[in-house]
C-alpha positions in Angstrom: -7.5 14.3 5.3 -6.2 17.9 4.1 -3.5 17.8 1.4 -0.1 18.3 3.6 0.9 22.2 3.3 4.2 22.9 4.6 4.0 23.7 8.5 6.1 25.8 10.7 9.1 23.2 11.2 10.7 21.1 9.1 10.1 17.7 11.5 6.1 18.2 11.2 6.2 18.4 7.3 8.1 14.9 7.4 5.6 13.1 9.8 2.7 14.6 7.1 4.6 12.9 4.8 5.1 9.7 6.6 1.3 9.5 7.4 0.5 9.8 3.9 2.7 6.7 2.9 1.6 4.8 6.1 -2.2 5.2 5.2 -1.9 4.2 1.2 0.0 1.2 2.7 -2.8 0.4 5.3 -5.4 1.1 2.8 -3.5 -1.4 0.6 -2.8 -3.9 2.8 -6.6 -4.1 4.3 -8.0 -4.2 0.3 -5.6 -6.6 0.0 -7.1 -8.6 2.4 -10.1 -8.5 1.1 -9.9 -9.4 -2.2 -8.4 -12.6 -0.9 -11.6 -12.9 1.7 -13.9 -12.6 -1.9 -15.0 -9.5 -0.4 -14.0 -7.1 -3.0 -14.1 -8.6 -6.7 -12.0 -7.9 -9.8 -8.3 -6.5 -10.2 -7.1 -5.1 -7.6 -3.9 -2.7 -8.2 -1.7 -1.7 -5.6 1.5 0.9 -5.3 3.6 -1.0 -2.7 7.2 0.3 -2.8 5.7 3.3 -4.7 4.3 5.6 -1.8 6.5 8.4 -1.8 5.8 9.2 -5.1 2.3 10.4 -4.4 2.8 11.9 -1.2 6.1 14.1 -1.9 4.2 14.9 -5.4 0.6 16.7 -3.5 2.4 18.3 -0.7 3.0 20.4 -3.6 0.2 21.3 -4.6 -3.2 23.1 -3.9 -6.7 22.3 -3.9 -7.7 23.4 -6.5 -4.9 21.8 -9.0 -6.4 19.7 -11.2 -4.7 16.5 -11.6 -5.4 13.0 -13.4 -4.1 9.5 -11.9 -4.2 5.9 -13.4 -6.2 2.9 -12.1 -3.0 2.2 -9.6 -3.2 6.4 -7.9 -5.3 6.2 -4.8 -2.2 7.6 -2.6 -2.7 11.4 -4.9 -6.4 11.1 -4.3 -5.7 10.3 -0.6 -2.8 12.9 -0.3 -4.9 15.1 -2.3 -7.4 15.9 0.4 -10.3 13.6 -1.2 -11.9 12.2 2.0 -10.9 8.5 3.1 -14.2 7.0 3.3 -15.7 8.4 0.5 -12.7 6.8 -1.4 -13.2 3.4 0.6 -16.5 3.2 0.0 -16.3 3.8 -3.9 -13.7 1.4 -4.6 -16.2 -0.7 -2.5 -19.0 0.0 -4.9 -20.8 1.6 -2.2 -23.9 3.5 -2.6 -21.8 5.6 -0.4 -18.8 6.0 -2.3 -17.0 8.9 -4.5 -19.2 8.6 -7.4 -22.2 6.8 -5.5 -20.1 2.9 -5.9 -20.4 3.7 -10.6 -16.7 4.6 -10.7 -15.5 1.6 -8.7 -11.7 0.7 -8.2 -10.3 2.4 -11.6 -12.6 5.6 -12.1 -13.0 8.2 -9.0 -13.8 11.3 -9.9 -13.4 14.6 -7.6 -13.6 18.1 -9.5 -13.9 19.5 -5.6 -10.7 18.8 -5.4 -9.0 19.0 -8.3 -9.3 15.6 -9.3 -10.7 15.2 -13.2 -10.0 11.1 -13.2 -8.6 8.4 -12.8 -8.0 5.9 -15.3 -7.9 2.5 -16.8 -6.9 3.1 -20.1 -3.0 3.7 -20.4 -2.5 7.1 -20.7 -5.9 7.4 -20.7 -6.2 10.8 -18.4 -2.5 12.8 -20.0 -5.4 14.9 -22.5 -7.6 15.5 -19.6 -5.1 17.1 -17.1 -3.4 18.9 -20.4 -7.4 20.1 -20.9 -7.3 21.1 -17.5 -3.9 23.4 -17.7 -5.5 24.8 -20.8 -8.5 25.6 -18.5 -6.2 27.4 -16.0 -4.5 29.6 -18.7 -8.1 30.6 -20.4 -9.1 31.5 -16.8 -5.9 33.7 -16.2 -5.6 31.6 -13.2 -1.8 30.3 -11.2 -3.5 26.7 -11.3 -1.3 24.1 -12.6 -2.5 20.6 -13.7 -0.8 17.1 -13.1 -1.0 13.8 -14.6 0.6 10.7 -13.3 1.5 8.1 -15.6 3.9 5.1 -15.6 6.7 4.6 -18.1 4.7 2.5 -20.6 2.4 5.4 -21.3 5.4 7.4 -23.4 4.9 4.6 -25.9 1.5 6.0 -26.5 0.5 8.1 -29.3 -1.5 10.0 -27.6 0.4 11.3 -25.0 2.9 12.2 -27.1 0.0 14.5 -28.6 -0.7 16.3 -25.2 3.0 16.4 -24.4 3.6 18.7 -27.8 0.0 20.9 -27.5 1.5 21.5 -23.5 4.4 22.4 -24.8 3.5 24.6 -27.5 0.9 26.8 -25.5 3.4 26.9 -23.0 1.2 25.6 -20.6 1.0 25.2 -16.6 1.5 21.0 -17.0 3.5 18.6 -14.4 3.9 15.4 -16.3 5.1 12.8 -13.2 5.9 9.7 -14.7 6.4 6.8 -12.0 9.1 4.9 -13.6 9.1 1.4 -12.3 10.7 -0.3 -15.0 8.1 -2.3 -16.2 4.8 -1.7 -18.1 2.6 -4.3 -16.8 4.6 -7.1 -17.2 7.4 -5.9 -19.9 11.0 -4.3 -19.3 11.3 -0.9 -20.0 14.2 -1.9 -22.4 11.9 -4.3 -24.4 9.4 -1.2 -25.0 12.3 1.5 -25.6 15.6 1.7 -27.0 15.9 5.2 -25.0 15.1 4.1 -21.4 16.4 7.8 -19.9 12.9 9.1 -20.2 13.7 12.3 -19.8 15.9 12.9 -23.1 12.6 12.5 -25.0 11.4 15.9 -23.5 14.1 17.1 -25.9 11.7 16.6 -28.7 9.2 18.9 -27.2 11.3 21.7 -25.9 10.1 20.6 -22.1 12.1 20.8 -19.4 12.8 17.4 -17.7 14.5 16.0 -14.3 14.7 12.7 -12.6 14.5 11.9 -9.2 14.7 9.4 -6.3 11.1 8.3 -6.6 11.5 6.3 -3.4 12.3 10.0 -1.2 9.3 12.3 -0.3 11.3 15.0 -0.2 13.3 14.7 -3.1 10.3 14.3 -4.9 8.3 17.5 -3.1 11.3 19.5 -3.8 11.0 18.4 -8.1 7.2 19.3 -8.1 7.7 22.4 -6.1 9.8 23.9 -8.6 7.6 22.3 -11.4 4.8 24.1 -9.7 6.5 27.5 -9.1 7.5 27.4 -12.6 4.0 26.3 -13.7 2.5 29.4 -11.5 4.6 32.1 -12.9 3.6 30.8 -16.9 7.1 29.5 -17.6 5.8 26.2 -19.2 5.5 22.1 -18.3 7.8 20.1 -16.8 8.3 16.5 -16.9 9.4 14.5 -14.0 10.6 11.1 -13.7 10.1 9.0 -10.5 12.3 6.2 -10.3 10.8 3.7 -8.0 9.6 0.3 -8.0 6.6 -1.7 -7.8 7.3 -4.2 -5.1 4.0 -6.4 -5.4 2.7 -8.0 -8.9 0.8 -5.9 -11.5 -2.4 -7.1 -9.7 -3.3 -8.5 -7.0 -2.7 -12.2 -8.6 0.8 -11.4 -10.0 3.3 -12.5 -7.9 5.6 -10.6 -9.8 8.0 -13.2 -10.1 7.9 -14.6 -13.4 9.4 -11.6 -15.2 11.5 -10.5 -12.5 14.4 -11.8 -10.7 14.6 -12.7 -6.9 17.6 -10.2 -6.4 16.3 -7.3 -8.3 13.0 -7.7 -6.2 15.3 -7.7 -2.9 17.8 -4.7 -4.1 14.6 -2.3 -4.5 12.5 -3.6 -1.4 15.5 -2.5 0.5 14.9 0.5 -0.7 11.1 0.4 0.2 10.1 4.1 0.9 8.3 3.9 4.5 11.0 1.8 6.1 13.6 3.9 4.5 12.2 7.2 5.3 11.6 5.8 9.2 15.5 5.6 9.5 15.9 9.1 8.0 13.5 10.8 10.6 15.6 8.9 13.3 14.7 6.7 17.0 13.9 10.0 18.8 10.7 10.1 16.4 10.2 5.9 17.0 7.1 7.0 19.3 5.5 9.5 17.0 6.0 7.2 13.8 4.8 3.9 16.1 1.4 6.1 17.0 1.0 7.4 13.5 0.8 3.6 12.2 -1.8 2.8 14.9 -3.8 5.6 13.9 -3.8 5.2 10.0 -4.6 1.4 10.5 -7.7 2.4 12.6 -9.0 4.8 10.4 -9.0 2.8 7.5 -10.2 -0.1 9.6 -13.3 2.2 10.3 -13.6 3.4 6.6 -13.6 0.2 5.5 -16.1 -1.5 8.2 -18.3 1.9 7.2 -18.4 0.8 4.0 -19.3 -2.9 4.2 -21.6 -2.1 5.7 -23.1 0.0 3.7 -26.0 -0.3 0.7 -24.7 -1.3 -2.9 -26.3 1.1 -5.6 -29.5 0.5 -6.5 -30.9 -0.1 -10.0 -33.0 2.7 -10.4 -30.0 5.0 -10.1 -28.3 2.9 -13.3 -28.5 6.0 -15.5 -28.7 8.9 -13.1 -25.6 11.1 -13.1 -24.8 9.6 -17.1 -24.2 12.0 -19.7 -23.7 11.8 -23.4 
């Protein structure tokens, strides 16, 4: 599926955006099941209550933005354009997949589309996307990079590192940081004494905002400007998402041993798709219904594709490795 681009009316660019959410959900909810059917092995991490994050974020952008994700971003990669099945089948270990089943769950890989990784190290892909803005300005091109990150990756050396080189060399950077409070299992508080992320862009002379990360379009409108600003050479921008992970920090967590009942309840009613479903309205109640039939059948086919597909085989082991 094409990255959403802004249509002619204002009530079809919402519906893009709803299908976007609706499909990392089904995806979700279907790799949920099976993990829990021994089907698909290892830690699974999911984005519920984070879906508008992604999709407001790469209705933004263009194909050829280069952007990094962590081990938890496969709503950007979807709502990046990066084809369904190909995505299904790699976090599958198919043969089939992305990067032929060797990047699994945590690692797909993209340049077609912009995508230069996704991650499991914390943090892991902030000098990669920084790498690719630095690209863009060598190349005297308008391409800006992104890298998505959660708030326990501003406690890492590291990105601390990119932030200042982005900022220095004034370059064309989005730094979206999902803020969901926790960093795997810890508080924001008990990592940081400053929990406003955005006054430690002050440090670095980048311009920062926060924003509803559980509206689409309040965070399309963010990384719009961001990527305006980024076009024209006017610098980086941080962004902070607030939004909440709904679901445990894998698919074993339940979530509920560091969290409390009612804080659980005040942000799931919040939840983005059933919150965004009011805001379009009843008159829409057919078109949203039909959308959420459709998504759950094509990733009902992308997965079925890709069970049934081969695993990769042992000769390839070191095809495609370089050193």
């Amino acid at each position: 599926m094409a990255t959403v681009s802004k249509p002619d009316t204002q009530t079809e660019f919402k519906l893009g955006l709803y299908r976007q959410m609706v499909r990392l959900r089904a995806l979700e909810q279907r790799l949920t099941k099976l993990s829990r059917d021994g089907q698909l092995r290892g830690s699974l991490h999911l984005a519920t209550g984070q879906e508008a994050v992604p999709a407001g974020a790469c209705a933004a952008l263009r194909k050829d933005d280069t952007f990094t994700v962590t081990y938890r971003g496969h709503g950007y990669i979807l709502a990046k354009g990066v084809d369904l099945n190909l995505v299904v089948a790699e976090i599958l270990g198919r043969a089939t997949g992305l990067n032929k089943g060797k990047g699994g769950k945590m690692h797909l890989t993209d340049p077609s589309y912009g995508l230069l990784g996704a991650n499991g190290i914390v943090g892991g892909g902030v000098g990669t996307a920084v790498g690719g803005a630095l690209a863009s300005w060598m190349d005297n091109s308008d391409r800006v990079s992104m890298t998505v990150f959660g708030d326990g990756t501003l406690n890492q050396g590291h990105t601390h590192e990119a932030l200042n080189m982005a900022a220095l060399w004034n370059l064309p950077m989005i730094f979206l940081c999902e803020n969901n409070l926790y960093a795997e299992m810890t508080p924001l508080s008990r990592s940081t004494k400053v929990t406003d992320l955005t006054q430690k862009m002050a440090a670095y002379g980048i311009e920062a905002v926060s924003v509803d990360g559980n509206d689409p379009l309040a965070v399309y409108e963010v990384m719009r400007k961001a990527v305006e600003k980024g076009r024209k050479g006017k610098g980086p921008t941080f962004i902070e998402a607030m939004t909440y992970r709904t679901c445990g920090h894998y698919q074993n967590d339940p979530g509920t041993q560091y969290r409390t009942p009612a804080e659980i309840a005040e942000w799931e009613a919040q939840a983005p798709i059933a919150r965004f479903e009011k805001h379009l309205g009843a008159k829409l109640a057919a078109e949203l219904a039909q959308i959420n039939a459709e998504e759950i059948k094509v990733v009902d086919a992308a997965v079925d594709a890709a069970l049934a597909a081969p695993a990769p085989s042992i000769d390839d082991l070191q095809k495609d490795m370089f050193v």
